[in-house]
mmJSON file of the N, C-alpha and C atoms, coordinates in Angstrom:
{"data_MODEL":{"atom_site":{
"group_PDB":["ATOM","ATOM","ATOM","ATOM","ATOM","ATOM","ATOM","ATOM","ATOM","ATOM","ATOM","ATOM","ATOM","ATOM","ATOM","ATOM","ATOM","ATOM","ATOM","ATOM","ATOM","ATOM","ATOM","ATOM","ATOM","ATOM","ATOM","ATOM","ATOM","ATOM","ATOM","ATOM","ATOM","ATOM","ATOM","ATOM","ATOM","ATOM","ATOM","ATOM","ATOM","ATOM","ATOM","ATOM","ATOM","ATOM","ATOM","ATOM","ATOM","ATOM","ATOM","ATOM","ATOM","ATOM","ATOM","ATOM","ATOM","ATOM","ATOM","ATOM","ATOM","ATOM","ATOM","ATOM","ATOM","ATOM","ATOM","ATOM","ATOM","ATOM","ATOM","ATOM","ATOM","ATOM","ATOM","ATOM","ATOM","ATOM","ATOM","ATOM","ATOM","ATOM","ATOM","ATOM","ATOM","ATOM","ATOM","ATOM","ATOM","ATOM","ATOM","ATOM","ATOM","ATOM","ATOM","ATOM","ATOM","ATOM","ATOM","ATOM","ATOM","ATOM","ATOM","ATOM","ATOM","ATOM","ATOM","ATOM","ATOM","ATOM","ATOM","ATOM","ATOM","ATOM","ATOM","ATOM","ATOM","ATOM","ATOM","ATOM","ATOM","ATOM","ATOM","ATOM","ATOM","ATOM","ATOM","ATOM","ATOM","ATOM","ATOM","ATOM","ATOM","ATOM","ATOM","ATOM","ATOM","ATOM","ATOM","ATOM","ATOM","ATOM","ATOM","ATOM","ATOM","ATOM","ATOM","ATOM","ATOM","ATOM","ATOM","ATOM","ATOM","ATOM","ATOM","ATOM","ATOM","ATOM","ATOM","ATOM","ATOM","ATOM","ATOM","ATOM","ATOM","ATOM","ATOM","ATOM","ATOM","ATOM","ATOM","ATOM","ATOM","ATOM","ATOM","ATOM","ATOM","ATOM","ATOM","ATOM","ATOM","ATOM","ATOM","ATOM","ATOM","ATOM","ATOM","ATOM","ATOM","ATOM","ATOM","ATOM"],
"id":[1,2,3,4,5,6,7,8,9,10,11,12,13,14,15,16,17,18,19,20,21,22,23,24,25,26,27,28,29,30,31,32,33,34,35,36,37,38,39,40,41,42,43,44,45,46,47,48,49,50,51,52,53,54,55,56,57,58,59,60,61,62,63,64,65,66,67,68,69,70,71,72,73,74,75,76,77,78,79,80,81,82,83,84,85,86,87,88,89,90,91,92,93,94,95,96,97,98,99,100,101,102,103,104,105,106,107,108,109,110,111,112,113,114,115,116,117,118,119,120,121,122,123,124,125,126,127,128,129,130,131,132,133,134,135,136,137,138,139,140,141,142,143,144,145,146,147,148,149,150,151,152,153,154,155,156,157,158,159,160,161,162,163,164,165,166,167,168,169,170,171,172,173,174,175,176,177,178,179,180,181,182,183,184,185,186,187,188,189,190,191,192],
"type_symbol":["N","C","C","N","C","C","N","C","C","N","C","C","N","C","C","N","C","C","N","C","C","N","C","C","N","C","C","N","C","C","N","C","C","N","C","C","N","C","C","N","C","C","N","C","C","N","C","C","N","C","C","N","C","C","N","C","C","N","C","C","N","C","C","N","C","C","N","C","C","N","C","C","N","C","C","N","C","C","N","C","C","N","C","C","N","C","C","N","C","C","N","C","C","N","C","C","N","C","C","N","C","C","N","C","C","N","C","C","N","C","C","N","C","C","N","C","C","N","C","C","N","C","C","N","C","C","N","C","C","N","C","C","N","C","C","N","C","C","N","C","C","N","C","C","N","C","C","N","C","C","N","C","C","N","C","C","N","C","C","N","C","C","N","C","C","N","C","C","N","C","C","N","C","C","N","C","C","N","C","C","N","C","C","N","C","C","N","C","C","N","C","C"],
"label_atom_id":["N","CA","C","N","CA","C","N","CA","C","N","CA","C","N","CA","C","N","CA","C","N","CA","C","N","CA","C","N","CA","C","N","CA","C","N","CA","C","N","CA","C","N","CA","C","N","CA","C","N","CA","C","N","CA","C","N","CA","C","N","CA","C","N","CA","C","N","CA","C","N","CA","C","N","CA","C","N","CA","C","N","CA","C","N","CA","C","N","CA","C","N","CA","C","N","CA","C","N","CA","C","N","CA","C","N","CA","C","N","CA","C","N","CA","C","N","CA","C","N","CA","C","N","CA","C","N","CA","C","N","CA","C","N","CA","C","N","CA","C","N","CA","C","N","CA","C","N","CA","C","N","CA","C","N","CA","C","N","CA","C","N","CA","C","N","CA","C","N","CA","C","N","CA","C","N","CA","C","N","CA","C","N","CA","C","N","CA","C","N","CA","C","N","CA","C","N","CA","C","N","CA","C","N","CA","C","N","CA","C","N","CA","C","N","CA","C","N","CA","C","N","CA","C"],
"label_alt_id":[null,null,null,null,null,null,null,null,null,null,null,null,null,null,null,null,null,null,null,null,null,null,null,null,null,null,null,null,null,null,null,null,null,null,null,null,null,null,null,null,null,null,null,null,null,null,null,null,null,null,null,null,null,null,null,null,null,null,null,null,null,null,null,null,null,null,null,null,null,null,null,null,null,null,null,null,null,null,null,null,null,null,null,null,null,null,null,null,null,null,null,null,null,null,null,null,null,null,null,null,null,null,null,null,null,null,null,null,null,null,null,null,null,null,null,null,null,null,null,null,null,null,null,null,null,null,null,null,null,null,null,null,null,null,null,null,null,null,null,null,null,null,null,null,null,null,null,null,null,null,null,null,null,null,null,null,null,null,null,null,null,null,null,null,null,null,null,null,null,null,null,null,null,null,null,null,null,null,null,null,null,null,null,null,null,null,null,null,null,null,null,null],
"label_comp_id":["UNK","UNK","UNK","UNK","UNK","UNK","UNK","UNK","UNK","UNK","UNK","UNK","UNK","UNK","UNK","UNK","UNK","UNK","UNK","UNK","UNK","UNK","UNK","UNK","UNK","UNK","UNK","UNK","UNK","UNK","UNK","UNK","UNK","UNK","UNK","UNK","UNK","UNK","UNK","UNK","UNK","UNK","UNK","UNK","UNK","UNK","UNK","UNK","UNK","UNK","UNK","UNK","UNK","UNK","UNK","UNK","UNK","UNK","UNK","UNK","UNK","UNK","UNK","UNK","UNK","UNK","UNK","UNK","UNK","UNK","UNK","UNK","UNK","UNK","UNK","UNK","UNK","UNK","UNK","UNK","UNK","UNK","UNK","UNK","UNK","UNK","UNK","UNK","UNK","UNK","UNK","UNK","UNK","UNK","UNK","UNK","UNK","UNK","UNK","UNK","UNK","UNK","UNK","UNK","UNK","UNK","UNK","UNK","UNK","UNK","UNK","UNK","UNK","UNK","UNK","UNK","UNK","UNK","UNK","UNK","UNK","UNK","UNK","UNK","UNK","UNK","UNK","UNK","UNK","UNK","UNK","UNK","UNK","UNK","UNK","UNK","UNK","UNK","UNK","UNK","UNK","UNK","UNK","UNK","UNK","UNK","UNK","UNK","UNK","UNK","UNK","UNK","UNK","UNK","UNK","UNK","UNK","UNK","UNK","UNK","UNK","UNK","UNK","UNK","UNK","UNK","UNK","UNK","UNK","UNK","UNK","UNK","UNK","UNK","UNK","UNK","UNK","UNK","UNK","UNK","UNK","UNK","UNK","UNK","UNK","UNK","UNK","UNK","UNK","UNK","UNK","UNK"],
"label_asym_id":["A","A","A","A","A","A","A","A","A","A","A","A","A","A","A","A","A","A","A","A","A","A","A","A","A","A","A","A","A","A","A","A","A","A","A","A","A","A","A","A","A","A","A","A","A","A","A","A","A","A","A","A","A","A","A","A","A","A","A","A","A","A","A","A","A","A","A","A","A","A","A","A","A","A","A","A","A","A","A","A","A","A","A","A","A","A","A","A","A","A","A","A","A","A","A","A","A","A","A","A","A","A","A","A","A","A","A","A","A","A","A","A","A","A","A","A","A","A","A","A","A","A","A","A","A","A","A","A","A","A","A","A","A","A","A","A","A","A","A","A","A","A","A","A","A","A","A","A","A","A","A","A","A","A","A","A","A","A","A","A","A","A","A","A","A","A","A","A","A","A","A","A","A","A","A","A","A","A","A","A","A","A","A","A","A","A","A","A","A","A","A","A"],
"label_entity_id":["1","1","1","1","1","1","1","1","1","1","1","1","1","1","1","1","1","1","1","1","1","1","1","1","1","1","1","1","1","1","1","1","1","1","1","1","1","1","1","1","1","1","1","1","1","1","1","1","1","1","1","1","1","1","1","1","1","1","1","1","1","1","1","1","1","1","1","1","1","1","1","1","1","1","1","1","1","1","1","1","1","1","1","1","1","1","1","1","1","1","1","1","1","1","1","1","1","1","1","1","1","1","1","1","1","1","1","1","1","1","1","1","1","1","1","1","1","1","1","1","1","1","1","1","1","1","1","1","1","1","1","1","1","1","1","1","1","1","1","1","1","1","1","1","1","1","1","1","1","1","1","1","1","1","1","1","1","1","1","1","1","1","1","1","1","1","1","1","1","1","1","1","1","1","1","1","1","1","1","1","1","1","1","1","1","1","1","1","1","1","1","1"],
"label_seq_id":[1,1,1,2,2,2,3,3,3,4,4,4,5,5,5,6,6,6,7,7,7,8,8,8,9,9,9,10,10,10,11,11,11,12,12,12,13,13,13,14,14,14,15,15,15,16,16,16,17,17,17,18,18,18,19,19,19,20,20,20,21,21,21,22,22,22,23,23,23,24,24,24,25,25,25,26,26,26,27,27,27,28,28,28,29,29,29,30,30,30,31,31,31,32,32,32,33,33,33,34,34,34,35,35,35,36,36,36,37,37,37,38,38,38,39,39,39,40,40,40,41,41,41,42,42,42,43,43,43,44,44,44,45,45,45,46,46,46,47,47,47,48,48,48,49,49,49,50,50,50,51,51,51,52,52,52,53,53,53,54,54,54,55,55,55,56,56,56,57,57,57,58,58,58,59,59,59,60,60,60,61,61,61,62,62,62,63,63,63,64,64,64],
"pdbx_PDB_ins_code":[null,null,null,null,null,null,null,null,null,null,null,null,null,null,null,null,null,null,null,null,null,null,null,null,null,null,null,null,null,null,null,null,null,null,null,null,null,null,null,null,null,null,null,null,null,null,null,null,null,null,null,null,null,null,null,null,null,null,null,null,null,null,null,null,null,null,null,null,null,null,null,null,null,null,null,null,null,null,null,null,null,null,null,null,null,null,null,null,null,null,null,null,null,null,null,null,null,null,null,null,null,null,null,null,null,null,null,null,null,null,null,null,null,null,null,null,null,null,null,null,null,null,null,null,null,null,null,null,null,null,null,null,null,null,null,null,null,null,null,null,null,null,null,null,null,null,null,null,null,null,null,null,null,null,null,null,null,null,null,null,null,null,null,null,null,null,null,null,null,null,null,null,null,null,null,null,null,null,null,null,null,null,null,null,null,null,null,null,null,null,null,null],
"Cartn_x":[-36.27,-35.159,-33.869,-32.999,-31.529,-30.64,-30.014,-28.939,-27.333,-26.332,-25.633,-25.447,-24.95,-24.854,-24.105,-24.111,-23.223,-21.921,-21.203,-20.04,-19.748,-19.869,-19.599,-19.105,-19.049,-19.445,-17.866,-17.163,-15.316,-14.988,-14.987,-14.643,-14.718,-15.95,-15.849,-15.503,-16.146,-15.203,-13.602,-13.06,-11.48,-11.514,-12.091,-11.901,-11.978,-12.908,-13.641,-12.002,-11.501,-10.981,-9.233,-9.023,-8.185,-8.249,-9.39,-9.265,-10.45,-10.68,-11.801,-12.751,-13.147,-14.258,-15.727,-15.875,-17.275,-17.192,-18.141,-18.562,-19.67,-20.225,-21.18,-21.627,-22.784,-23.134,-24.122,-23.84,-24.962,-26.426,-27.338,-28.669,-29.177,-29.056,-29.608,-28.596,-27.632,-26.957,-26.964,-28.312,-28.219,-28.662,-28.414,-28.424,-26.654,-25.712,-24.176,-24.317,-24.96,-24.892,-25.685,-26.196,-27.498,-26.622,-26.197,-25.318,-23.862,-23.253,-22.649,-23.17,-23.991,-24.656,-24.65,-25.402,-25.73,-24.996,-23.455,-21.828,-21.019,-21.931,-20.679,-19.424,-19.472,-18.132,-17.976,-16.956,-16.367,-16.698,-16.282,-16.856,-15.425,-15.401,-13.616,-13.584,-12.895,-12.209,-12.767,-12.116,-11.829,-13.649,-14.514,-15.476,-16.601,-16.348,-16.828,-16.751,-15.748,-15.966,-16.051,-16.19,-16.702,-18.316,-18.987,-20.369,-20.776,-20.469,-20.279,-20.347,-19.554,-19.539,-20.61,-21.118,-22.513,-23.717,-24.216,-24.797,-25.567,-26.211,-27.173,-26.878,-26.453,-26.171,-26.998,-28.219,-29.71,-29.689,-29.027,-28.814,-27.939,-27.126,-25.912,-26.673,-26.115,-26.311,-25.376,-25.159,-24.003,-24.415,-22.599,-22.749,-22.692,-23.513,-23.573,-22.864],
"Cartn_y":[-59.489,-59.958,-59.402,-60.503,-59.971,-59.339,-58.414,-58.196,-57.627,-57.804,-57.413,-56.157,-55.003,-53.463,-53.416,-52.628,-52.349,-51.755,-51.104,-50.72,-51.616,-52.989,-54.071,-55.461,-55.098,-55.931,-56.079,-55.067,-55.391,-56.391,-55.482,-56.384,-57.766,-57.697,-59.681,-60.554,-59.25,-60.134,-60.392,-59.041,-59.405,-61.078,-61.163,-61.846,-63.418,-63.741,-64.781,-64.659,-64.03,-63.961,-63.988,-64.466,-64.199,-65.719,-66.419,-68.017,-68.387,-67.09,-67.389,-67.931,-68.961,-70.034,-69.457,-68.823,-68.491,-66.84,-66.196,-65.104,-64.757,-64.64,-63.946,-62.796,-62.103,-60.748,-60.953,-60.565,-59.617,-59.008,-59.819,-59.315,-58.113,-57.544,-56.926,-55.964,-55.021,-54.118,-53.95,-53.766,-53.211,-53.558,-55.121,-56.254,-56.65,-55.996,-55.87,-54.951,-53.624,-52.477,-52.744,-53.438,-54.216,-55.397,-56.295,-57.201,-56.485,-55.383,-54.409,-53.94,-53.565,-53.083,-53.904,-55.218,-55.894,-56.7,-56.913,-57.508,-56.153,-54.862,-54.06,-54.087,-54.539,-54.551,-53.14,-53.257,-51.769,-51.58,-50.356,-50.403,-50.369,-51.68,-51.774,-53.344,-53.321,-54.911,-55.834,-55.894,-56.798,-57.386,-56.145,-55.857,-56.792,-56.453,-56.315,-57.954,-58.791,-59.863,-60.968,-60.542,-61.118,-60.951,-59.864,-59.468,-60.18,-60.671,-61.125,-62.97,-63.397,-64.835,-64.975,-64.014,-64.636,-64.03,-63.713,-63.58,-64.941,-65.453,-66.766,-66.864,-68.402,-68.716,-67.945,-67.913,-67.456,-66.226,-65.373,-63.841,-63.348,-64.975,-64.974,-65.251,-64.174,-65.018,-64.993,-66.206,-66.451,-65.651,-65.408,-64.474,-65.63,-65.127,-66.335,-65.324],
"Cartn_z":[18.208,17.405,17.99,18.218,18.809,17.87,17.636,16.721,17.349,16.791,17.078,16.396,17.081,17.482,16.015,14.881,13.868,14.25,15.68,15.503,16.351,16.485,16.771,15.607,14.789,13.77,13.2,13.002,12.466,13.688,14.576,16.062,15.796,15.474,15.586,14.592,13.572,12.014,12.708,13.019,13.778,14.321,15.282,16.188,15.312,14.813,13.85,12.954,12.642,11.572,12.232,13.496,14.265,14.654,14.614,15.213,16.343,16.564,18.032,17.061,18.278,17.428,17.589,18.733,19.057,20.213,19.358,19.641,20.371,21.746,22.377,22.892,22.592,23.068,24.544,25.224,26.171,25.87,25.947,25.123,25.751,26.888,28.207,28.909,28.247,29.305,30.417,30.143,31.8,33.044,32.401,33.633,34.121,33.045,33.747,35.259,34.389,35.665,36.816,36.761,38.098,38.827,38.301,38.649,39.485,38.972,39.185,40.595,40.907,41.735,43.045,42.439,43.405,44.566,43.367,43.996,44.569,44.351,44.938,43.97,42.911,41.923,41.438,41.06,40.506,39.115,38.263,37.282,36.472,36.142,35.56,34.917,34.243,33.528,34.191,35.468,35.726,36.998,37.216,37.916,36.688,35.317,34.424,34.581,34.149,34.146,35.293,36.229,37.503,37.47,37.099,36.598,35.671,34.66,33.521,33.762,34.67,34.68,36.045,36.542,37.479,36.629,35.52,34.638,33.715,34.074,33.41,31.644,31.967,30.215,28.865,29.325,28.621,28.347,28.553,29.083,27.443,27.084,26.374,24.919,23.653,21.885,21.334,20.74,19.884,18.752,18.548,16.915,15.718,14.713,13.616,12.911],
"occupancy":[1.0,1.0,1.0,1.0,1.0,1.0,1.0,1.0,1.0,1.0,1.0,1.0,1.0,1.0,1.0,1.0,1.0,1.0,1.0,1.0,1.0,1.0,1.0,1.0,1.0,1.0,1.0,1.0,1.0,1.0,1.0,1.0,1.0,1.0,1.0,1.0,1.0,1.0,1.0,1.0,1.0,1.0,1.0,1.0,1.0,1.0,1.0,1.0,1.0,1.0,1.0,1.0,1.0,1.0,1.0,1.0,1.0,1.0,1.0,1.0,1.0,1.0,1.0,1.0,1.0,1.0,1.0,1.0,1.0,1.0,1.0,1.0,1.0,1.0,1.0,1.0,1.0,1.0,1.0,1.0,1.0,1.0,1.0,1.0,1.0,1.0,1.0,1.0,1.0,1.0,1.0,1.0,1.0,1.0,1.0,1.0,1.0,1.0,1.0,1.0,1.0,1.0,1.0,1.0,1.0,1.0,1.0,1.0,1.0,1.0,1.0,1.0,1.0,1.0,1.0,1.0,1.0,1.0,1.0,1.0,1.0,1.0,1.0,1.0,1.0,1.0,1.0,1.0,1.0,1.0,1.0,1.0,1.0,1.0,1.0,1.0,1.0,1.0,1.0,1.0,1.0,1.0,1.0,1.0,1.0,1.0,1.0,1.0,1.0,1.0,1.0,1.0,1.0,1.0,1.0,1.0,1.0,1.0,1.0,1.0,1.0,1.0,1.0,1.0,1.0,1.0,1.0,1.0,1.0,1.0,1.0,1.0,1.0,1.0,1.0,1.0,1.0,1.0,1.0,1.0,1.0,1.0,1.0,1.0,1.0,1.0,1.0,1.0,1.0,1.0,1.0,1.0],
"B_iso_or_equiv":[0.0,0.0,0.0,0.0,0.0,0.0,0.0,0.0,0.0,0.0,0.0,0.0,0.0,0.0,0.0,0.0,0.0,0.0,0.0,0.0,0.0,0.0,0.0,0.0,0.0,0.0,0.0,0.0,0.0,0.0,0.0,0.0,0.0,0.0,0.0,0.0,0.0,0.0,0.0,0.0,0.0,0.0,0.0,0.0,0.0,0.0,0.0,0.0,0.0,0.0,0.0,0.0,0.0,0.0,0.0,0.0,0.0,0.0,0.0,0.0,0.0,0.0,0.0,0.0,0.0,0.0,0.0,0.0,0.0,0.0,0.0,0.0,0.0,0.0,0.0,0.0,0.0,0.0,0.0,0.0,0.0,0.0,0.0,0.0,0.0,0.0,0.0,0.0,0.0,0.0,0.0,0.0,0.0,0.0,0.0,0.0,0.0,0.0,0.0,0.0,0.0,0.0,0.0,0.0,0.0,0.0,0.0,0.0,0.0,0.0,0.0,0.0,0.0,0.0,0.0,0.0,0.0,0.0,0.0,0.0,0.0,0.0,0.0,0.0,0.0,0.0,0.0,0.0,0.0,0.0,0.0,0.0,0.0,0.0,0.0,0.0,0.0,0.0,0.0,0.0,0.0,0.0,0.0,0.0,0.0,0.0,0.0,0.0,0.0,0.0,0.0,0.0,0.0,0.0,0.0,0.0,0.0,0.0,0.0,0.0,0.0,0.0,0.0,0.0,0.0,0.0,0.0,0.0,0.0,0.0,0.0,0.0,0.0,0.0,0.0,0.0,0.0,0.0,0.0,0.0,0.0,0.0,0.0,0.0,0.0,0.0,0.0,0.0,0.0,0.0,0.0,0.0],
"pdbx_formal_charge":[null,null,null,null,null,null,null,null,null,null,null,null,null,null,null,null,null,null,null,null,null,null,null,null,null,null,null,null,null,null,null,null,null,null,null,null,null,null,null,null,null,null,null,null,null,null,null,null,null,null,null,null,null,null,null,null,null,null,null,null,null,null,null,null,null,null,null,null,null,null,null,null,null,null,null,null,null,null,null,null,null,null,null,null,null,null,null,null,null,null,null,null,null,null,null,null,null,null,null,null,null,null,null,null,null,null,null,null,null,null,null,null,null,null,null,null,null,null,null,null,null,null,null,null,null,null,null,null,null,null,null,null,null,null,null,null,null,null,null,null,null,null,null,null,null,null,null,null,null,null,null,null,null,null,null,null,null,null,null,null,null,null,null,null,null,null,null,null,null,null,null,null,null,null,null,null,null,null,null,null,null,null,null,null,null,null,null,null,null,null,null,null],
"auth_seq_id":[1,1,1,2,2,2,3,3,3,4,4,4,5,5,5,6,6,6,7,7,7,8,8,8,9,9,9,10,10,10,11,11,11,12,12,12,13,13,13,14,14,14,15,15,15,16,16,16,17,17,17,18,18,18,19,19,19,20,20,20,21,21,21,22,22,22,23,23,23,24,24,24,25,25,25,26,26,26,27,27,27,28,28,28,29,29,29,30,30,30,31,31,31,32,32,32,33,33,33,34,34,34,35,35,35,36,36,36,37,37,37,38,38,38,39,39,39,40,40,40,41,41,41,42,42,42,43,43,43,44,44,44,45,45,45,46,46,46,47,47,47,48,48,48,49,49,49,50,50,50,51,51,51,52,52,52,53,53,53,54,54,54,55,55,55,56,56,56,57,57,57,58,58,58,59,59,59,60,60,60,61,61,61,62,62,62,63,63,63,64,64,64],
"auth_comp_id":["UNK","UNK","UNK","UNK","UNK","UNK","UNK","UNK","UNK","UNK","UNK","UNK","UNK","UNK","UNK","UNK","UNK","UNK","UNK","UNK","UNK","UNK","UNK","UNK","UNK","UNK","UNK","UNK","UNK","UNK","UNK","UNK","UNK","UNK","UNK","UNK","UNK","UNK","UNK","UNK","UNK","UNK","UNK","UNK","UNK","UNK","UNK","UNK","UNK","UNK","UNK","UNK","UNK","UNK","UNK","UNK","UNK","UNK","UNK","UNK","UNK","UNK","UNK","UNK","UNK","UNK","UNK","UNK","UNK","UNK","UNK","UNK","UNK","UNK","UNK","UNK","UNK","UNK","UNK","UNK","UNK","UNK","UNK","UNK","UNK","UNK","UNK","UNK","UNK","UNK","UNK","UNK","UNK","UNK","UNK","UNK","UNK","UNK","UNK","UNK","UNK","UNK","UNK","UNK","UNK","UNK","UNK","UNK","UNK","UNK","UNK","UNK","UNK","UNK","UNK","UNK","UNK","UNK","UNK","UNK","UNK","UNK","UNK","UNK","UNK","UNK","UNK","UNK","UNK","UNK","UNK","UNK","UNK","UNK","UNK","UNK","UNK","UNK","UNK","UNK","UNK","UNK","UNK","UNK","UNK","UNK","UNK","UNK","UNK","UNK","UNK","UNK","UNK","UNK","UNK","UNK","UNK","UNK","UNK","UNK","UNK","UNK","UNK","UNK","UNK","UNK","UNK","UNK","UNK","UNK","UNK","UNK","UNK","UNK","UNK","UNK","UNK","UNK","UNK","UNK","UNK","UNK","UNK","UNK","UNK","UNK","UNK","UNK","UNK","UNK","UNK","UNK"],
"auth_asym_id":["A","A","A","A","A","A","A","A","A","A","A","A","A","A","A","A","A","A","A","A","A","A","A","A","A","A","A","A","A","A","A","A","A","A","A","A","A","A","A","A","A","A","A","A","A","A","A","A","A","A","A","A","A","A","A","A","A","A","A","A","A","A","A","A","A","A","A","A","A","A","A","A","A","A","A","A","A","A","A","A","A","A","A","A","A","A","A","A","A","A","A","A","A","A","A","A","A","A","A","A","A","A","A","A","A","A","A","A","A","A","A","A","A","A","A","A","A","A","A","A","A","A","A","A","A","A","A","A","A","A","A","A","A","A","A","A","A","A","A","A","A","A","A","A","A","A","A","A","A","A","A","A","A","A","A","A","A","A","A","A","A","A","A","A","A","A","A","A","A","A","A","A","A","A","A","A","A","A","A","A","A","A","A","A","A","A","A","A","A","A","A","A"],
"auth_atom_id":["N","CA","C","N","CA","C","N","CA","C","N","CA","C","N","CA","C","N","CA","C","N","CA","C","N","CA","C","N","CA","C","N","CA","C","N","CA","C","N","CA","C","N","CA","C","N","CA","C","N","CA","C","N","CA","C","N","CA","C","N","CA","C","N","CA","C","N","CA","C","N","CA","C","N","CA","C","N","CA","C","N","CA","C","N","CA","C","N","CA","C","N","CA","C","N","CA","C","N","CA","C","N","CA","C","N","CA","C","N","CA","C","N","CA","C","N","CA","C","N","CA","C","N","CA","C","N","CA","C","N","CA","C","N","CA","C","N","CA","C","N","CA","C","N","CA","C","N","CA","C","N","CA","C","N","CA","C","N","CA","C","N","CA","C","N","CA","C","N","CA","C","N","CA","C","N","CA","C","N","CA","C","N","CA","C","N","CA","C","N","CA","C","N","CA","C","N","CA","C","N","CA","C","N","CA","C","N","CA","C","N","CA","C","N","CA","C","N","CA","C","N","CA","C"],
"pdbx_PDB_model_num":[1,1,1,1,1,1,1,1,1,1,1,1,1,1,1,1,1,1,1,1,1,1,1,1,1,1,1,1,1,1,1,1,1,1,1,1,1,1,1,1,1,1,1,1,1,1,1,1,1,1,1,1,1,1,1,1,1,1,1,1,1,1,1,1,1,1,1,1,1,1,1,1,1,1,1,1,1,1,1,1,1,1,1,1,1,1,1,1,1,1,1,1,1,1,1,1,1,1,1,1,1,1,1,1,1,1,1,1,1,1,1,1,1,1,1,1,1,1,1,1,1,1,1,1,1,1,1,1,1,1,1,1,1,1,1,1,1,1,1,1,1,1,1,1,1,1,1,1,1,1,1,1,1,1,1,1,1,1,1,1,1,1,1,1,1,1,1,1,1,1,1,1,1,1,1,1,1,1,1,1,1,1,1,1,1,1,1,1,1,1,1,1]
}}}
């Protein structure tokens, strides 16, 4: 069962509650830091979402 992390949970109420239409988590951490690894990316913002968009749709759960 997937859940989202409880000190995660204002965050997205924020966000939801800010206009963003749709919310996704990362089921698998520590397939960022492997991906990380594997591109040689840095461990930063911007490393983060370059890691992040070569990461498989499936990988991804929407927040209900």
């Amino acid at each position: 069962m997937d859940t989202l992390p409880v000190q995660h949970t204002d965050g997205t109420i924020e966000l939801l509650g800010r206009g963003v239409v749709e919310v996704y988590y990362l089921r698998r951490l520590t397939l960022l830091e492997k991906i990380r690894r594997e591109y040689k990316l840095p461990r930063s913002a911007r490393g983060d979402i370059k890691a992040l968009m070569s990461i498989e749709e499936g990988w991804f759960r929407r927040v209900t």
